[in-house]
C-alpha positions in Angstrom: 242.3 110.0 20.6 241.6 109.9 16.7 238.4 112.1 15.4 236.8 109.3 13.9 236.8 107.4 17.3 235.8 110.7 19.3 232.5 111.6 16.6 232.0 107.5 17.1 232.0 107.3 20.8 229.5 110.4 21.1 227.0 108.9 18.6 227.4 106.2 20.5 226.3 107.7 24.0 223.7 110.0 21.9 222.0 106.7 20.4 222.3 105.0 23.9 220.6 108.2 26.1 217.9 108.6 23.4 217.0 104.7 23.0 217.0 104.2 26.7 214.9 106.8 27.5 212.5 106.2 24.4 212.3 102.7 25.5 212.1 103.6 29.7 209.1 105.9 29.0 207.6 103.6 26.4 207.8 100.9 29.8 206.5 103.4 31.9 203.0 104.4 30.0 202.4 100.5 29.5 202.8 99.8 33.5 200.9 102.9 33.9 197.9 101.7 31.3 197.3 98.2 32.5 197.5 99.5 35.9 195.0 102.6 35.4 192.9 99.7 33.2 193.2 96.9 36.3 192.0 100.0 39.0 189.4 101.1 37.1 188.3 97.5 36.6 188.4 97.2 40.3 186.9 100.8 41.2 183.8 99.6 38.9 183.3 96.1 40.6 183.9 97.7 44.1 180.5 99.9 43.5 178.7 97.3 42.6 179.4 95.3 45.3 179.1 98.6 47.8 175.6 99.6 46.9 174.1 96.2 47.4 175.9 95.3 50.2 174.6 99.1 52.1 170.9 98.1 50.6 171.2 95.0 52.3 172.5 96.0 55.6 170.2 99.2 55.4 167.4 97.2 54.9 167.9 95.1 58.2 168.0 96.5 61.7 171.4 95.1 62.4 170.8 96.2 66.7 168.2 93.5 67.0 170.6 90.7 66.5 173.6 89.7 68.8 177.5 90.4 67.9 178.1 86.8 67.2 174.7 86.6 64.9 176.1 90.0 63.5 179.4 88.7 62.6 178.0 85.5 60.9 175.5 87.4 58.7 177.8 90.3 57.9 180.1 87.3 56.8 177.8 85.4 54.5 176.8 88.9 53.1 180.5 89.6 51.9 181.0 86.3 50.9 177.8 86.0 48.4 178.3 89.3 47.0 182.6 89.5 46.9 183.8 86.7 47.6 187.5 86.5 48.6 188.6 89.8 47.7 186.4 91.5 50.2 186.7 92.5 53.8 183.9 94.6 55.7 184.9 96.9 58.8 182.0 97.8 61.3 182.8 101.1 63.4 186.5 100.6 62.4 186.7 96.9 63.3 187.4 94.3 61.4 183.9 92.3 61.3 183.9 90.5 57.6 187.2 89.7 56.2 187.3 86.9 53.4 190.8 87.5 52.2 194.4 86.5 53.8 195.3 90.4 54.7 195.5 92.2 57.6 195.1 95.8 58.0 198.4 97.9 59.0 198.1 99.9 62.5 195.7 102.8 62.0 194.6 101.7 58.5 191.0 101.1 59.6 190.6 105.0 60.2 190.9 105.8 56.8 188.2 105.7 53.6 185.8 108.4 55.4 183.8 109.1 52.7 181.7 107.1 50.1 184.1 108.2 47.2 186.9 104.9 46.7 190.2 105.4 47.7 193.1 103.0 46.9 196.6 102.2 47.0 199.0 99.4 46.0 201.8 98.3 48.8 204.7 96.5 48.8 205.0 93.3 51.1 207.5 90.9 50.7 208.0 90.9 47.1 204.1 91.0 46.6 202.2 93.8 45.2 198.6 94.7 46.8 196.1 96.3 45.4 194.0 98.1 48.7 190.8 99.5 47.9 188.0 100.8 50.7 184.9 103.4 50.8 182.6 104.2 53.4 178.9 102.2 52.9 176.1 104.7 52.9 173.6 102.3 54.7 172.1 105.0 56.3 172.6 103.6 59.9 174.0 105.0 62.8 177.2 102.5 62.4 180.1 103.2 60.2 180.8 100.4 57.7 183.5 100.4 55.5 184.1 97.9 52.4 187.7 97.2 51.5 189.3 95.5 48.1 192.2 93.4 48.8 192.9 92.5 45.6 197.0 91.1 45.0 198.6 92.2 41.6 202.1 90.9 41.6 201.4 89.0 38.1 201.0 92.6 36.2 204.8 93.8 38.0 206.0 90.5 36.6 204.3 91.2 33.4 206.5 94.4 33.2 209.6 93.1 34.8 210.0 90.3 32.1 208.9 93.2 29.6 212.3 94.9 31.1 214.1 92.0 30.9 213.5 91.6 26.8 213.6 95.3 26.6 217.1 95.8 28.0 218.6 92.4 26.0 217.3 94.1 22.5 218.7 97.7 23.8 221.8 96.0 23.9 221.6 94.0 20.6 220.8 97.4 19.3 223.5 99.8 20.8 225.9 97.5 20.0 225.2 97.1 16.1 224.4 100.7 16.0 227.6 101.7 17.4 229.3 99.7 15.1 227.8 100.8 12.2 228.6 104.3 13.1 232.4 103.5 13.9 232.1 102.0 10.2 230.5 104.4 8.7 232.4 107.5 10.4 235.3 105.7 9.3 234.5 105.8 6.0 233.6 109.8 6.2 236.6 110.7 7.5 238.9 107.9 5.3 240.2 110.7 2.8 241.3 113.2 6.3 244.1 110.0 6.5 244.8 110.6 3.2 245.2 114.3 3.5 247.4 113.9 6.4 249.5 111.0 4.7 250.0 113.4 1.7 251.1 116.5 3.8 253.6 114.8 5.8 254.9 113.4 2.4 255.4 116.7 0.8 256.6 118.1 4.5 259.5 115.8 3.5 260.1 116.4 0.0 257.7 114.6 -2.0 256.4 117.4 -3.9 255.0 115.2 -6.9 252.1 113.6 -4.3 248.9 114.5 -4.6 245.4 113.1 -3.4 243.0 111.4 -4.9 239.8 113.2 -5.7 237.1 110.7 -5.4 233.9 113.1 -4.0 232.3 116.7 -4.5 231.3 117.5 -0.8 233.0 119.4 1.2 235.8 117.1 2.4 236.3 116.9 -1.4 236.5 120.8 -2.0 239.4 120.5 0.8 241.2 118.2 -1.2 241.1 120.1 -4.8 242.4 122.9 -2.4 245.1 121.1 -1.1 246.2 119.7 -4.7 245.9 123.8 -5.6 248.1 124.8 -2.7 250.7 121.8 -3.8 250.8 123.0 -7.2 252.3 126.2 -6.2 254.6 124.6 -4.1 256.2 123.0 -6.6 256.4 125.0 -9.1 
């Protein structure tokens, strides 16, 4: 394999290690902003929500009134103060739920503590955004208010910003690369000449010289060589 195409071929893969992972982490810290921005959003709303809903149901002496009256009003109080996205769990039961999910086996035991908790699953190509904390009502019963809040639209966001990303990256690599074969090429064009003129005088033409055309160091080597063929000849 020639030099030139050896120096190209490792700018190549140097330009194509360092683009792709300046442009991965550049990817990463935006999914990682508008998702940091979106839970915060959330984590503000969510306390909001949580104090007046534990004022509410702190205020009322929820044992005087049947399970089925329970139910009802625990319902119209999620409903008037979170709408769909909001789900209310009663001594880890299910007793609220305004929103199409359905908690996963053991899922009701967790948010044990007023402080919000979250995390974002993976269900059939849709991304969830779960969210719960513990009410402080100051009863006896254990409530628990839970975000369901879906965020597949921010993934897809990213995933067409991956798509464009990796089209460019290409558009890139691929001029760059050439440019380097081109200009590496060009670098190296008097080492042909070099070589062409030593296997000349190797077979008799003493009289050839080379071309001095630069002062760098490729230059020096020729005015050398030119030297060296001097003596030779005479």
């Amino acid at each position: 394999m020639k030099l030139w195409v050896k120096i190209s071929l490792l700018m190549g893969v140097i330009l194509f290690l360092a683009m792709g992972i300046f442009g991965g982490g550049i990817i990463y810290q935006t999914l990682e902003y508008n998702r940091n921005q979106m839970v915060e959003s959330s984590q503000e709303q969510m306390k909001v929500n949580a104090a007046v809903l534990a004022k509410e149901i702190g205020d009322r002496s929820m044992e005087q009134f049947g399970d089925t009256t329970q139910r009802s009003y625990l319902t119209y109080l999620v409903q008037k103060y979170g709408g769909r996205d909001y789900m209310l769990l009663k001594d880890g039961e299910v007793v609220a739920n305004q929103t199409s999910y359905r908690l996963l086996p053991g899922q009701e035991g967790r948010w044990q503590t007023t402080e919000i908790e979250y995390e974002i699953q993976k269900t059939g190509g849709r991304y969830i955004l779960v969210m719960g904390q513990r009410l402080g009502t100051g009863s006896r019963d254990h409530y628990k208010l839970v975000l369901v809040k879906e965020i597949t639209s921010l993934y897809e966001e990213l995933f067409k910003q991956v798509g464009i990303f990796l089209i460019l990256y290409l558009v890139v690599i691929f001029f760059a690369v050439d440019i380097t074969f081109w200009l590496v090429r060009m670098v190296l064009k008097p080492m042909r000449e070099l070589e062409e003129t030593a296997m000349a005088i190797s077979e008799g033409d003493l009289s050839r010289r080379i071309r001095i055309r630069r002062n760098d160091e490729v230059g020096k080597v020729s005015v050398a060589f030119n030297q060296m063929a001097d003596r030779v000849e005479y």
